[in-house]
C-alpha positions as CSV (number, residue, x, y, z in Angstrom):
1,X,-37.0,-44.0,25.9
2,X,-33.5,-44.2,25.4
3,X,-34.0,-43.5,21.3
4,X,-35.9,-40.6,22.1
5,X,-33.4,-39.0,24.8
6,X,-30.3,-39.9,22.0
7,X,-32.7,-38.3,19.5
8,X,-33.0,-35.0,21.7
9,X,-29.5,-34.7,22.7
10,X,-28.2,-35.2,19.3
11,X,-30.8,-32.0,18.6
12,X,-29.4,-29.8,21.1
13,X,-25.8,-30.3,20.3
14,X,-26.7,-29.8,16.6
15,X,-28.3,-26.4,17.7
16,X,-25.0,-25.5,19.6
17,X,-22.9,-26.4,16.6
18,X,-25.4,-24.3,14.2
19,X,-25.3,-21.4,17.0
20,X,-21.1,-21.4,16.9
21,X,-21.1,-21.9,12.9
22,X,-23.6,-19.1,12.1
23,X,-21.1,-17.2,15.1
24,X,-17.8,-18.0,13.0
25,X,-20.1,-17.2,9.9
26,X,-20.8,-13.7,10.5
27,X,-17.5,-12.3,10.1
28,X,-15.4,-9.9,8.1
29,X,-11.5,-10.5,7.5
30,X,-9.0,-8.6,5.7
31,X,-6.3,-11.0,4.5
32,X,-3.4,-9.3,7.1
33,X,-2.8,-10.9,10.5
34,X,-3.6,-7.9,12.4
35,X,-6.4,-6.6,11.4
36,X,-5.3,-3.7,9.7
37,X,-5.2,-2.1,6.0
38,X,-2.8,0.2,3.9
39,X,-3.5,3.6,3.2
40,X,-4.4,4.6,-1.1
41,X,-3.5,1.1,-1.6
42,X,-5.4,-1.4,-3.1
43,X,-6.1,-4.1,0.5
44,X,-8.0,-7.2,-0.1
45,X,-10.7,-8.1,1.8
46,X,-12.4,-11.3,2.6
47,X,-15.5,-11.8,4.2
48,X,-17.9,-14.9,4.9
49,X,-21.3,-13.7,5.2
50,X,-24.8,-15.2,5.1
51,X,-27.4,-12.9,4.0
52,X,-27.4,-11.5,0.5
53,X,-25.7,-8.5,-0.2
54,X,-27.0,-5.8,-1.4
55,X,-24.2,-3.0,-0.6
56,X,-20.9,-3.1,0.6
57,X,-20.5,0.5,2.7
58,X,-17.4,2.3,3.8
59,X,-16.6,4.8,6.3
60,X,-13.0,6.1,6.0
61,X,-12.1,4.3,2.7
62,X,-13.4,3.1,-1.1
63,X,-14.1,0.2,-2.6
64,X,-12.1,-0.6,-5.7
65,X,-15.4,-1.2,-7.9
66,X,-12.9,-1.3,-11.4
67,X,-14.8,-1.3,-14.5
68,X,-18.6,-2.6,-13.5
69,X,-19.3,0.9,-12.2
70,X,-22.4,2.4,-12.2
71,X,-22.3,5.9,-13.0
72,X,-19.0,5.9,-11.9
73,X,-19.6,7.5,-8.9
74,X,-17.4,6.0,-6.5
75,X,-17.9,8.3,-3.7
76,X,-21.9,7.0,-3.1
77,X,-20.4,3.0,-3.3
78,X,-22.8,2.6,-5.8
79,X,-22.5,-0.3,-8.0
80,X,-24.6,-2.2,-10.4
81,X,-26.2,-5.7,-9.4
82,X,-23.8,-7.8,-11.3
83,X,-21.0,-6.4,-9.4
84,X,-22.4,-7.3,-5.7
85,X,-23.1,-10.5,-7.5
86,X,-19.7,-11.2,-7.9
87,X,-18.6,-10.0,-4.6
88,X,-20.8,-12.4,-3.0
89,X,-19.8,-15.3,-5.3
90,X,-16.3,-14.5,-4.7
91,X,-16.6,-13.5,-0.9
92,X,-13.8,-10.6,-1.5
93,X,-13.2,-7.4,-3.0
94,X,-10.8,-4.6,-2.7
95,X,-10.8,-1.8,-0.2
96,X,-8.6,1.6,-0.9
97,X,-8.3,3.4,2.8
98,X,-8.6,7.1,2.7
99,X,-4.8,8.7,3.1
100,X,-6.2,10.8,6.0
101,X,-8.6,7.9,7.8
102,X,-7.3,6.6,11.1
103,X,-9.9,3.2,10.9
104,X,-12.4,2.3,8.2
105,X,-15.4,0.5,9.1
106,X,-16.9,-1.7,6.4
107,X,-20.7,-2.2,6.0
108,X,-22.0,-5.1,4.6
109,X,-25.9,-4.1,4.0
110,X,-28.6,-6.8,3.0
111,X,-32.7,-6.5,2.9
112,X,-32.7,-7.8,6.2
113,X,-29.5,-7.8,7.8
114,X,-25.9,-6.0,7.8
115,X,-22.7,-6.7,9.8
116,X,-19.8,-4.4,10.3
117,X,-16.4,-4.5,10.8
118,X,-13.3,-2.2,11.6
119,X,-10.0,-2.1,10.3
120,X,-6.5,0.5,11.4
121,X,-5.5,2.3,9.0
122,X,-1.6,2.4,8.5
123,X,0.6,4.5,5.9
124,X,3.0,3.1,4.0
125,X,6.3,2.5,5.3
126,X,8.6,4.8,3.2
127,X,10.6,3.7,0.2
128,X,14.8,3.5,0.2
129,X,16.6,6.2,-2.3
130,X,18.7,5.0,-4.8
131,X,21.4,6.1,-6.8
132,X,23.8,4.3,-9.6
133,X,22.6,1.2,-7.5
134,X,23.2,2.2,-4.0
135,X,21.4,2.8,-0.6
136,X,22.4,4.4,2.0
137,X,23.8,1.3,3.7
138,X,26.6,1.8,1.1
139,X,29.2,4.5,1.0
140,X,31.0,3.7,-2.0
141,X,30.3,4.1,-5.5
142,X,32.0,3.2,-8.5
143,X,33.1,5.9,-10.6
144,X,31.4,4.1,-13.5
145,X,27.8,3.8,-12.1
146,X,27.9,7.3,-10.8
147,X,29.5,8.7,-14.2
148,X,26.1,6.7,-15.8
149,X,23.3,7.6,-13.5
150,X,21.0,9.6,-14.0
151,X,18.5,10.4,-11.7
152,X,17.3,9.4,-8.1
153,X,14.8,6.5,-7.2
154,X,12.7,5.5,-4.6
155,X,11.9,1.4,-4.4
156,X,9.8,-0.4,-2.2
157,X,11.4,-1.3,1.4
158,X,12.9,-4.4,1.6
159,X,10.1,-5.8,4.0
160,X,7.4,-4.4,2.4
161,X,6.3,-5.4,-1.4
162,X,3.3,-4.8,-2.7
163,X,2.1,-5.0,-6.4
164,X,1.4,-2.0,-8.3
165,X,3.3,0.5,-5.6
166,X,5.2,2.5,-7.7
167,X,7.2,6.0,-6.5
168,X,7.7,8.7,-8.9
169,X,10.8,11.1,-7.7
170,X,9.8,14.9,-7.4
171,X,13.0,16.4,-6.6
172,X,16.1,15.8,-4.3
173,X,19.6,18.0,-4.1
174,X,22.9,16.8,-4.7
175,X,26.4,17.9,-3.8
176,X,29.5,17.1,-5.8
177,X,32.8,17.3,-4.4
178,X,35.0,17.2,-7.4
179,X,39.1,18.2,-6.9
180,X,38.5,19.8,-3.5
181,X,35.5,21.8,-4.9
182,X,31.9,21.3,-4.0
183,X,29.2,21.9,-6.1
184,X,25.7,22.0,-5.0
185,X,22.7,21.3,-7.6
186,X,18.9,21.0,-7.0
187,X,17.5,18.5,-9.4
188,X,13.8,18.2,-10.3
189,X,12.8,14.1,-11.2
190,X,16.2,13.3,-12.7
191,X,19.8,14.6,-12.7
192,X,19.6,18.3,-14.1
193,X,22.1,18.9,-17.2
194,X,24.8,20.7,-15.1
195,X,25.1,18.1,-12.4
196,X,25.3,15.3,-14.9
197,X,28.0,17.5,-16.4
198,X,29.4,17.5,-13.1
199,X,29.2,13.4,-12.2
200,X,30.7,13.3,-16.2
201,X,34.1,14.2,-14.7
202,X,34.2,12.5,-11.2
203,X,37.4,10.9,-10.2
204,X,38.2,8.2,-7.8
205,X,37.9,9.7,-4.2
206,X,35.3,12.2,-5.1
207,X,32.2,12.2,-3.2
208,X,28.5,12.7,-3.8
209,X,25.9,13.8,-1.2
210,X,22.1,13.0,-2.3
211,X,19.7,14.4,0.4
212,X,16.2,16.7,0.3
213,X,14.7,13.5,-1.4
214,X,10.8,14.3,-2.4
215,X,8.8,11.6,-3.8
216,X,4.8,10.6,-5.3
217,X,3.4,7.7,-3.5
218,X,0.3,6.7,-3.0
219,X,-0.8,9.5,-0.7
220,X,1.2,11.8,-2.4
221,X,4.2,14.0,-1.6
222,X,6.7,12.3,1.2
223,X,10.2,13.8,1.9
224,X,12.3,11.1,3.0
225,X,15.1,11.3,5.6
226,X,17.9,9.3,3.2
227,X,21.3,10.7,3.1
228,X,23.3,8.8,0.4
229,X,27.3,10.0,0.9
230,X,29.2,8.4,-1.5
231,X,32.9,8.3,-2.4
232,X,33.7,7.8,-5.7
233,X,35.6,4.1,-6.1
């Protein structure tokens, strides 16, 4: 008697445990702490997920599908068998949030089963302008790296890196003060030939005044607030 009562409690805690695994099973993570993704970026998703997959689908967002693309039509999320294959064996692939999507919600679709999950969508936090080396934290410049600069640049923030975020600069304005004069020149992508003329004779205790800064991002077009004002050193 006692056997069989051991045998049947040992069952139902067994049942519990399956019930709680198959709970902690069906689940879809994103490899951030708080459940969120980057917008154009490439996010990496992780799921665990017991039913075979057939399709992964996405509301608000595209899957990065690289070169096992069927038909290469990304906007239908359609994808030959080898690739969901591999997603499966690899239980991740990577999600690209649409620049205008407030949440994505991720499908994952099976013969006889699918799970969702949702995910915030958040931009990119904007890149720091530099020139000749500086930030705006500084407000010094040497008269050499200003003399040998030649354009503006946008770099990731400090607390924010990411592989394969890159910022192309559009255009920005510059001011030169140069022997009480100032000099005002709009520059598209790099230093235009008459305001590197211009930097070519600074002086120490000139200034420079880099604002109007428009870069390319992932998303696109983003002015950035930035206001280098530089005395020459």
């Amino acid at each position: 008697m006692k056997s069989f009562l051991l045998i049947v409690i040992t069952t139902v805690i067994m049942g519990f445990s399956s019930i709680i695994q198959a709970q902690e099973y069906y689940t879809v993570m994103s490899n951030t702490k708080n459940n969120f993704l980057y917008k154009g970026l490439q996010n990496p998703i992780e799921f665990y997920c017991s039913f075979e997959i057939d399709e992964i689908k996405v509301i608000g967002g595209r899957i990065d599908m690289g070169y096992d693309v069927k038909d290469n039509i990304l906007s239908e999320k359609s994808a030959s068998e080898k690739f969901w294959r591999n997603v499966q064996k690899e239980g991740n692939f990577l999600l690209i949030p649409d620049c205008d999507a407030k949440s994505v919600e991720v499908i994952l679709v099976g013969k006889k089963s699918s799970m969702s999950k949702y995910f915030s969508s958040l931009p990119v936090p904007n890149p720091i302008v530099q020139f000749g080396g500086v930030t705006a934290k500084n407000i010094n410049i040497s008269r050499v790296s200003a003399m040998m600069s030649t354009g503006v640049y946008a770099y990731q923030a400090e607390d924010f890196v990411y592989t394969g975020l890159n910022y192309n600069t559009a255009d920005f304005k510059v001011q030169i003060t140069h022997e009480g004069k100032t000099e005002e020149f709009v520059c598209q992508g790099n230093l235009s030939h008459e305001a590197m003329v211009a930097t070519s004779k600074l002086q120490v205790g000139d200034r420079i005044v880099i604002y109007d800064v428009n870069v390319t991002g992932a998303c696109g077009l983003i002015h950035l607030e930035d206001r280098l004002d530089l005395l020459v050193q």
